[in-house]
N, C-alpha and C positions, 0 to 999 in steps of 0.2 A: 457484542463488541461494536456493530457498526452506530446503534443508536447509542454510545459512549462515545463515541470516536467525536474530538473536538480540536478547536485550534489553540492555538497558545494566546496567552491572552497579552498583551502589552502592560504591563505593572506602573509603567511611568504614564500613562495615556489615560486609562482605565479607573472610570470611579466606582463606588456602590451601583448607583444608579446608571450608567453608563460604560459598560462594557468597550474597551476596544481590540481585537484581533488582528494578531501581525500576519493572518494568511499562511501560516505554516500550521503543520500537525504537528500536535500537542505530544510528544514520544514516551507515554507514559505504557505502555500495552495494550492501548486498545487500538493503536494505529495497527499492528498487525492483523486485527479482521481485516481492517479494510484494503491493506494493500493485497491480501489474499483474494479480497475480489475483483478489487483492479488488476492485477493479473491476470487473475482466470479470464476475465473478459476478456484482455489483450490476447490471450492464448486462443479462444475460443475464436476470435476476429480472424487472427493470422491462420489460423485452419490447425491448430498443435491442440488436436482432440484426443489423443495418444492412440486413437484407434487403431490397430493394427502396426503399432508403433513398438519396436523389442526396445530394450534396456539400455543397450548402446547407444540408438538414437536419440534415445530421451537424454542421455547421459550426456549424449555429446552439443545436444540443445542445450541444455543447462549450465553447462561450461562454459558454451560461446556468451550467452545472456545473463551471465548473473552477476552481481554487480560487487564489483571489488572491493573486501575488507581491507 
């Protein structure tokens, strides 16, 4: 998934020969590896290694952070 993961390409910009990218993720399914690893590294930075971590607390991490449908 990560070596799939690309950006959207701009239709009106972009020729054969010439590509142009608007800077966003492309939202087709492969963007989900990649935000699974950017994550994890964020998690891993801020010290939420779950070690010793019960259910509740994960629980109540994931609640405060996760980002609203």
């Amino acid at each position: 998934m990560l070596e799939a993961h690309h950006e959207k390409k701009n239709k009106q910009l972009s020729t054969e020969d010439k590509p142009v990218f608007t800077g966003v993720p492309d939202k087709d399914g492969t963007d989900h590896g990649f935000d699974m690893v950017r994550y994890a590294s964020m998690a891993v930075k801020k010290g939420f290694t779950g070690a010793g971590m019960t259910k509740e607390e994960a629980r109540e991490i994931w609640e405060r952070h996760k980002s609203p449908l």
